[in-house]
PyMOL CGO cylinders between C-alpha atoms (Angstrom):
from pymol import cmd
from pymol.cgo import CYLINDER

trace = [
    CYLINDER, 22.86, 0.49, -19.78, 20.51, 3.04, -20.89, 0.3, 1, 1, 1, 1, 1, 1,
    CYLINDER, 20.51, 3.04, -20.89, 19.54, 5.03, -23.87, 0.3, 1, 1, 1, 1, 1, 1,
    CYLINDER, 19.54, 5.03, -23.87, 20.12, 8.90, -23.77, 0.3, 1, 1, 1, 1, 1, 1,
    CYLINDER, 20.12, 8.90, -23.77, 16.79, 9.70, -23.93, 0.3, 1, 1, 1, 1, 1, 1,
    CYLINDER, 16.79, 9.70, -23.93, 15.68, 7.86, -20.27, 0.3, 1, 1, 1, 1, 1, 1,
    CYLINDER, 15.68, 7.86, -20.27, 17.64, 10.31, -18.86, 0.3, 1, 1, 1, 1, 1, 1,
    CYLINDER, 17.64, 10.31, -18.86, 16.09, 13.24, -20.96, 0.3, 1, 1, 1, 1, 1, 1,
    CYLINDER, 16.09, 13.24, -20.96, 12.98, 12.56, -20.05, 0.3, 1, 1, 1, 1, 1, 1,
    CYLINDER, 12.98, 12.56, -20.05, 13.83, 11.27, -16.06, 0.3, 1, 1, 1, 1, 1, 1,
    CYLINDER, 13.83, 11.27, -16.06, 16.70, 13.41, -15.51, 0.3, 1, 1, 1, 1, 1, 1,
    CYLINDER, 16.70, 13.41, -15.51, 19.33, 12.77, -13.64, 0.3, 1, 1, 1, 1, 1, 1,
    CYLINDER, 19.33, 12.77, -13.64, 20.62, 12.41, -10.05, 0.3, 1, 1, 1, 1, 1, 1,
    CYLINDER, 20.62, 12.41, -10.05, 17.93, 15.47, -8.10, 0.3, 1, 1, 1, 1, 1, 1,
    CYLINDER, 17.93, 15.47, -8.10, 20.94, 17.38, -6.04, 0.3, 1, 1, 1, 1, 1, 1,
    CYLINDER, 20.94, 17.38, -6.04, 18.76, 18.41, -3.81, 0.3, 1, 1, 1, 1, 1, 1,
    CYLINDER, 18.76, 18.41, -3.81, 18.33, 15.20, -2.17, 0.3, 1, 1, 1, 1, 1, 1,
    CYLINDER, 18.33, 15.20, -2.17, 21.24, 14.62, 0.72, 0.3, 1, 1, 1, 1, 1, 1,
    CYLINDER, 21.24, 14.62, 0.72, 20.46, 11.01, 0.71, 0.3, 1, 1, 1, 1, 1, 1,
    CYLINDER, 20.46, 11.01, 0.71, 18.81, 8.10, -1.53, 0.3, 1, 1, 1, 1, 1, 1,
    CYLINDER, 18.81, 8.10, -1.53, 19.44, 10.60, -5.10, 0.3, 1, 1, 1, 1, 1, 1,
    CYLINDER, 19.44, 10.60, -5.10, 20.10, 7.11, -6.83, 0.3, 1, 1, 1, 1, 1, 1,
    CYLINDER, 20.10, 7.11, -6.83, 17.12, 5.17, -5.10, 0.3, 1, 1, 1, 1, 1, 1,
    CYLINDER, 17.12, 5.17, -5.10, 14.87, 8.36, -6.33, 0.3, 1, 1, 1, 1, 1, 1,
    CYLINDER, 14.87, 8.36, -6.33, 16.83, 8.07, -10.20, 0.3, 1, 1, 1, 1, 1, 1,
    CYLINDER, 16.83, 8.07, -10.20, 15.51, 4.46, -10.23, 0.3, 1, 1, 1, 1, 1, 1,
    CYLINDER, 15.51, 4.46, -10.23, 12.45, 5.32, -9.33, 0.3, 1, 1, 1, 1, 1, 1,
    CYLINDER, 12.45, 5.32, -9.33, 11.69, 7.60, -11.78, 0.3, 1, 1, 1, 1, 1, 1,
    CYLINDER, 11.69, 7.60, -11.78, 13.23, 5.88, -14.34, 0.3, 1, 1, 1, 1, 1, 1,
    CYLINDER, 13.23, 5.88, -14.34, 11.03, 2.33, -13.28, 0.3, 1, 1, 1, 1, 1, 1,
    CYLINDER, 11.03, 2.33, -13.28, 8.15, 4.54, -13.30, 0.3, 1, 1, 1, 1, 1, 1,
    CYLINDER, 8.15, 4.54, -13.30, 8.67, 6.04, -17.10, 0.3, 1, 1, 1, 1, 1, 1,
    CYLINDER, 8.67, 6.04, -17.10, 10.21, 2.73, -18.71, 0.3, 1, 1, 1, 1, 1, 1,
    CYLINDER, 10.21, 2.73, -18.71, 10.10, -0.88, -18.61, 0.3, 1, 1, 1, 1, 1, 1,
    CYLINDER, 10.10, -0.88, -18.61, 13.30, -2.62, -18.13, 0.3, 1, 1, 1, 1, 1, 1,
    CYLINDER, 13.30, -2.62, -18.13, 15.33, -6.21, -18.15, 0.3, 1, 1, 1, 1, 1, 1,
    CYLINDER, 15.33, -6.21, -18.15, 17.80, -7.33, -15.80, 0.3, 1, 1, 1, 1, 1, 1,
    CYLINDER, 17.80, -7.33, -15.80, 21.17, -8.80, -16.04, 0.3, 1, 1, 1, 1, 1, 1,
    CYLINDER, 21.17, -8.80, -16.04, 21.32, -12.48, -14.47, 0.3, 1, 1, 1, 1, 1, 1,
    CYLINDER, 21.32, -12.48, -14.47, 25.10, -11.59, -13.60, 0.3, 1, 1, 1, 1, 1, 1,
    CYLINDER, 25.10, -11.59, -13.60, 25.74, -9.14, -10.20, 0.3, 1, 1, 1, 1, 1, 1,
    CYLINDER, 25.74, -9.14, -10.20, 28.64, -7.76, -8.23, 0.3, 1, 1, 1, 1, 1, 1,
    CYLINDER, 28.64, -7.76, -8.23, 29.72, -5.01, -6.83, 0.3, 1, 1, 1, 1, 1, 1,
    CYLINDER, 29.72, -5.01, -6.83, 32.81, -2.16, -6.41, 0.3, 1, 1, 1, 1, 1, 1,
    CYLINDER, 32.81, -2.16, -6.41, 33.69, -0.81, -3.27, 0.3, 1, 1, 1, 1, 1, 1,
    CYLINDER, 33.69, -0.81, -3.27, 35.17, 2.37, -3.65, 0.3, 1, 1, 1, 1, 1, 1,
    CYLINDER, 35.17, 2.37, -3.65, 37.20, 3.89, -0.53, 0.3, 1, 1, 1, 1, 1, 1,
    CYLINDER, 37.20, 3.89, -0.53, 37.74, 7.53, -0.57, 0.3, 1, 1, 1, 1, 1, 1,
    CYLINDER, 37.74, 7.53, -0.57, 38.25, 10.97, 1.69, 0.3, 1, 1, 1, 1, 1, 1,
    CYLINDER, 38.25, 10.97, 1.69, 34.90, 12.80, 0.98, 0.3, 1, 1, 1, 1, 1, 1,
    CYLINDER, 34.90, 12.80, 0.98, 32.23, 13.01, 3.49, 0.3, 1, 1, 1, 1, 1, 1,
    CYLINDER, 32.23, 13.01, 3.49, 30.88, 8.89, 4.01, 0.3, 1, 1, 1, 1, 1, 1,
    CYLINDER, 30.88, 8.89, 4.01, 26.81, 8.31, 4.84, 0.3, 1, 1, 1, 1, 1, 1,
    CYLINDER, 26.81, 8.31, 4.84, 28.26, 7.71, 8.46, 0.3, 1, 1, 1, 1, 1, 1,
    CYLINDER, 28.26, 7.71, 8.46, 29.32, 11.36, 8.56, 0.3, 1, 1, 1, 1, 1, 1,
    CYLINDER, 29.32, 11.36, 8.56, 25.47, 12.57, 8.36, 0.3, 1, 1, 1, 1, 1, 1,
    CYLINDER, 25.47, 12.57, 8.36, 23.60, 13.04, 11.14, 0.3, 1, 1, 1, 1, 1, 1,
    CYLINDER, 23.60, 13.04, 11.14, 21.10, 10.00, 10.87, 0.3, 1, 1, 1, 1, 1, 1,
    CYLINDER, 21.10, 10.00, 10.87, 17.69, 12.39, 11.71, 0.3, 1, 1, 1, 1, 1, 1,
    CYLINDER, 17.69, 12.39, 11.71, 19.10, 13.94, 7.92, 0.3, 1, 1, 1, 1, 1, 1,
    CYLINDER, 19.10, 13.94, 7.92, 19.17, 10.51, 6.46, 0.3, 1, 1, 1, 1, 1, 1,
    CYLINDER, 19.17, 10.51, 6.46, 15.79, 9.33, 7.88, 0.3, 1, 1, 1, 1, 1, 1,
    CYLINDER, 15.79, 9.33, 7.88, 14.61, 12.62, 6.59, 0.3, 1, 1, 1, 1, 1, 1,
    CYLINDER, 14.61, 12.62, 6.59, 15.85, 12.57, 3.08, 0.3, 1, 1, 1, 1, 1, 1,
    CYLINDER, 15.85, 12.57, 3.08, 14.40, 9.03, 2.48, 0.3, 1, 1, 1, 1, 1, 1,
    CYLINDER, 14.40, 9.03, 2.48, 11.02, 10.17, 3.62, 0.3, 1, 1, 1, 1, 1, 1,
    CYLINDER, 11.02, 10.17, 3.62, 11.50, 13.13, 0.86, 0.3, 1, 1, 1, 1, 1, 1,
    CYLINDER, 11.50, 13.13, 0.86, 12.10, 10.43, -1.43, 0.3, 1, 1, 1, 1, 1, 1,
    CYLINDER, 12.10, 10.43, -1.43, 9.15, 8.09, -0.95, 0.3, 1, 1, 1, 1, 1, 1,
    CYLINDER, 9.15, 8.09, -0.95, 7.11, 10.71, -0.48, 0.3, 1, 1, 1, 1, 1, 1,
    CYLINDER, 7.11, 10.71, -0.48, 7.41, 12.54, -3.91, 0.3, 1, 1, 1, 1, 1, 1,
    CYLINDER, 7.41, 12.54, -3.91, 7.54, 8.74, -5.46, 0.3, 1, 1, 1, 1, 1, 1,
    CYLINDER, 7.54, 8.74, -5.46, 3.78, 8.72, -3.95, 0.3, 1, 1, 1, 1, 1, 1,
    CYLINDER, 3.78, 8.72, -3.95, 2.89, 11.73, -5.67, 0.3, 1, 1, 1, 1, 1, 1,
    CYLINDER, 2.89, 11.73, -5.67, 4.67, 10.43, -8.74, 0.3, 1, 1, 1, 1, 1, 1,
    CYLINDER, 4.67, 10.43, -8.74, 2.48, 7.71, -8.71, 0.3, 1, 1, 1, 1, 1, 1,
    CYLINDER, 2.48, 7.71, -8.71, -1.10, 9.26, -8.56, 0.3, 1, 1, 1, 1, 1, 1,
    CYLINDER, -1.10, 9.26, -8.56, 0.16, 12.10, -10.81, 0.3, 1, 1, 1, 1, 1, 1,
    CYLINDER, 0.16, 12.10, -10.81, 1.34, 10.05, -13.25, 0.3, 1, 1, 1, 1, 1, 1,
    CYLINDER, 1.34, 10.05, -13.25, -1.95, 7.20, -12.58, 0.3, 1, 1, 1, 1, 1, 1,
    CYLINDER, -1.95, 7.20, -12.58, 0.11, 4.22, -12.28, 0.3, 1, 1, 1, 1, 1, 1,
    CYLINDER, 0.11, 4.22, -12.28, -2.03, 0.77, -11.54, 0.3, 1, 1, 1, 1, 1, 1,
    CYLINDER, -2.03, 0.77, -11.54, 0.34, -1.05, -9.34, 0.3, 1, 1, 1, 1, 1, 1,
    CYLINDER, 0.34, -1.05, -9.34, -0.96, -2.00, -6.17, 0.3, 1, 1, 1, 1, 1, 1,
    CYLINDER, -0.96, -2.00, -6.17, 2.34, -3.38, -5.21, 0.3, 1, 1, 1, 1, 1, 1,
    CYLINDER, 2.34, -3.38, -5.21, 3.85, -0.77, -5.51, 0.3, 1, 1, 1, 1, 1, 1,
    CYLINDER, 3.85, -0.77, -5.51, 1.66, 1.70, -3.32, 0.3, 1, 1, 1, 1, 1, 1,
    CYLINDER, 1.66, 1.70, -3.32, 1.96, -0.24, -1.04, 0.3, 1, 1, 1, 1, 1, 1,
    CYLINDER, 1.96, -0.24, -1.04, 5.69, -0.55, -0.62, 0.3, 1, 1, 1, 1, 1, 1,
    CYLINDER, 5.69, -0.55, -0.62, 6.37, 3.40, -1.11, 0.3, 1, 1, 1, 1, 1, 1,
    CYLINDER, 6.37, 3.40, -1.11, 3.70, 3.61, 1.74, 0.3, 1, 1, 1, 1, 1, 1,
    CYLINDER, 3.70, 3.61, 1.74, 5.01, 1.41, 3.87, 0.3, 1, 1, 1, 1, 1, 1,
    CYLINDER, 5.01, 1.41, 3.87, 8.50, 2.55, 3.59, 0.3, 1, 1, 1, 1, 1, 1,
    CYLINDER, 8.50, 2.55, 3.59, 7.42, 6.37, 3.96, 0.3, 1, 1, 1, 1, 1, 1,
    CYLINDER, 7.42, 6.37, 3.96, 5.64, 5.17, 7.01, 0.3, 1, 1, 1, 1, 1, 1,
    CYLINDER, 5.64, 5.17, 7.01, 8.72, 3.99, 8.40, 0.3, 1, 1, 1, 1, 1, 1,
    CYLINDER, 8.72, 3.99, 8.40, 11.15, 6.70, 7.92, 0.3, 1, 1, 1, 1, 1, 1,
    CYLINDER, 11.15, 6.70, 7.92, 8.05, 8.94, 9.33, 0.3, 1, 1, 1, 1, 1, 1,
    CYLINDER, 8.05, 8.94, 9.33, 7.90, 7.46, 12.07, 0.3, 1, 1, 1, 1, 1, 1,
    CYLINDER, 7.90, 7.46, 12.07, 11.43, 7.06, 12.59, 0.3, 1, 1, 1, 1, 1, 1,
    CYLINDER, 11.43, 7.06, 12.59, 11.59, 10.80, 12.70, 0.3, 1, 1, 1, 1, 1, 1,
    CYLINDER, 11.59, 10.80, 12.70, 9.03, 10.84, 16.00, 0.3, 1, 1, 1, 1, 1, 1,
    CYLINDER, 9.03, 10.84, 16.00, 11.83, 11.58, 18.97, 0.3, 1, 1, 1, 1, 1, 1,
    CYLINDER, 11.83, 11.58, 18.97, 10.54, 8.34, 20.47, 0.3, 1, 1, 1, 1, 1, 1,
    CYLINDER, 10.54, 8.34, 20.47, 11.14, 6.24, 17.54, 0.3, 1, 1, 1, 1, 1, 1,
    CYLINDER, 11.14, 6.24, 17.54, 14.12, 8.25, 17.12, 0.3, 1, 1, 1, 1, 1, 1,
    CYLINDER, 14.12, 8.25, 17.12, 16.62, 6.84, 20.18, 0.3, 1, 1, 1, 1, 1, 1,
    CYLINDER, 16.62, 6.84, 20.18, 15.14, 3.43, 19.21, 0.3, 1, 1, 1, 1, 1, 1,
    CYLINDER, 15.14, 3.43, 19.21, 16.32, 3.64, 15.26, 0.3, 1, 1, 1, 1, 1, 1,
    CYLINDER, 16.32, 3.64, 15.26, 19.80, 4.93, 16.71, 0.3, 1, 1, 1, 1, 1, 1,
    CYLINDER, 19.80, 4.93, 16.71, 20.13, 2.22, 18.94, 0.3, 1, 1, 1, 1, 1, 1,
    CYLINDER, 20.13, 2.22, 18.94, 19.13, -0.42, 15.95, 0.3, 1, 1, 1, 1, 1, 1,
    CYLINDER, 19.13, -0.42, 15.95, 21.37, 1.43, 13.73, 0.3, 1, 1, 1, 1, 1, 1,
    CYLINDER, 21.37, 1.43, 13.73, 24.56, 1.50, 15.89, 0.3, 1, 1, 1, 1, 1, 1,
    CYLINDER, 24.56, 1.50, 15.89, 24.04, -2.41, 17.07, 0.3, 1, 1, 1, 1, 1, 1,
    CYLINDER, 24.04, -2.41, 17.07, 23.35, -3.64, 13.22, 0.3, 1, 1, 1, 1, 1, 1,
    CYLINDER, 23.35, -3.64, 13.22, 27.17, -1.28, 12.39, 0.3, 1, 1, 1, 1, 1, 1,
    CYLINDER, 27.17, -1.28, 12.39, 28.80, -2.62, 15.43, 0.3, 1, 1, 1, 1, 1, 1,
    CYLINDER, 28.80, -2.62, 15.43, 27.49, -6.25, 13.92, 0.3, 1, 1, 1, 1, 1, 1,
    CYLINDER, 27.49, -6.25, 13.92, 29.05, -5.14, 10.33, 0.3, 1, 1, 1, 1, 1, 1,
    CYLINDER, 29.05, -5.14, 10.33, 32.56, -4.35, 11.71, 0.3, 1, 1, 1, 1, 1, 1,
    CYLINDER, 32.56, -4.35, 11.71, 33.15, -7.35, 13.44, 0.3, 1, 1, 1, 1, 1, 1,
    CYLINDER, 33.15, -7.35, 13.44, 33.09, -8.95, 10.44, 0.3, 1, 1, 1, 1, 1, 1,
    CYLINDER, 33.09, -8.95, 10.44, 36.75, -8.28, 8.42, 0.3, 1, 1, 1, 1, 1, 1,
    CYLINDER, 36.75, -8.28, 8.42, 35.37, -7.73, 4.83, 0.3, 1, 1, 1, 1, 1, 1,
    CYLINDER, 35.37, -7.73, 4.83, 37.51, -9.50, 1.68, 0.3, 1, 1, 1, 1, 1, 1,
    CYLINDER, 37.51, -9.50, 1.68, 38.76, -6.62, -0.12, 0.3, 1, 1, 1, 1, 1, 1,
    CYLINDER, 38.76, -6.62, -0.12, 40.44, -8.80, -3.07, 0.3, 1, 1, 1, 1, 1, 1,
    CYLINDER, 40.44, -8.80, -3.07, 38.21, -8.94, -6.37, 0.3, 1, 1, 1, 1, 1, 1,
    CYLINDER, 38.21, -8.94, -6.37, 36.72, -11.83, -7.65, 0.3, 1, 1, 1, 1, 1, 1,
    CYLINDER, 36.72, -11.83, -7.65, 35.92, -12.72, -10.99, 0.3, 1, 1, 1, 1, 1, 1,
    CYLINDER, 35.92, -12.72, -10.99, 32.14, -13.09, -11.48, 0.3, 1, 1, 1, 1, 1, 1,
    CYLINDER, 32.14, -13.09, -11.48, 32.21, -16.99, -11.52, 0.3, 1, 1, 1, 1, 1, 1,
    CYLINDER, 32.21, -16.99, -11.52, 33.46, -16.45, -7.54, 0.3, 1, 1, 1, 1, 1, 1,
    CYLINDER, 33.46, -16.45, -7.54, 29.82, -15.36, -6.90, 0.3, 1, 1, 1, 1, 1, 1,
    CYLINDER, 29.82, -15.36, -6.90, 28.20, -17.90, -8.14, 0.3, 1, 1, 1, 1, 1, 1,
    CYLINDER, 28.20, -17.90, -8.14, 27.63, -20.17, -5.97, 0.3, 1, 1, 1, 1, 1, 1,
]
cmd.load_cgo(trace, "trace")
């Protein structure tokens, strides 16, 4: 939960991003505030007709996450941030979707991509909820 004002000062989701608008929300909001974590987690699946991450072209995708670690970069010297840590993962994770974007790199991510789904669907998924105390294991 969070106070009004972290989102008056952050803002909210940045439409402009096709892809990763909640990873770049968190991002900002990390980078403006300090926060504490819940020791409970779970999740909600929610099924529905509108256009799915699978429906974008995945050179859009690789794409928007660069966008989104690169502006966290500039974030970071604009707003002088000591974290060493985190340099270093923004870097290495714009690196990656940079290079992902080469047309060599490219067929290789797509390949990756389509064996790790192909993995995913073989598994049937539970779809019944769970009380929290069914995660903790």
């Amino acid at each position: 939960m969070f106070k009004r004002n972290v989102f008056s000062e952050v803002g909210l989701f940045n439409e402009e991003i096709i892809v990763g608008e909640d990873s770049d929300m968190w991002m900002r909001i990390n980078e403006n505030f300090k926060g504490v974590h819940s020791n409970h987690y779970g999740s909600v699946i929610r099924n529905h007709k509108m256009q799915q991450l699978t429906d974008i072209p995945k050179s859009s995708l690789r794409e928007s996450h660069y966008a989104v670690y690169r502006n966290a970069i500039k974030r970071y010297h604009e707003k002088k941030l000591n974290n060493s840590y985190r340099l270093q993962a923004l870097w290495f994770l714009a690196i990656k979707y940079k290079i992902s974007l080469l047309p060599i790199f490219s067929s290789f991510y797509i390949y990756m991509s389509n064996r790790n789904n192909r993995k995913k669907n073989e598994i049937i998924p539970d779809t019944s909820w769970h009380s929290l105390e069914f995660f903790k294991g």
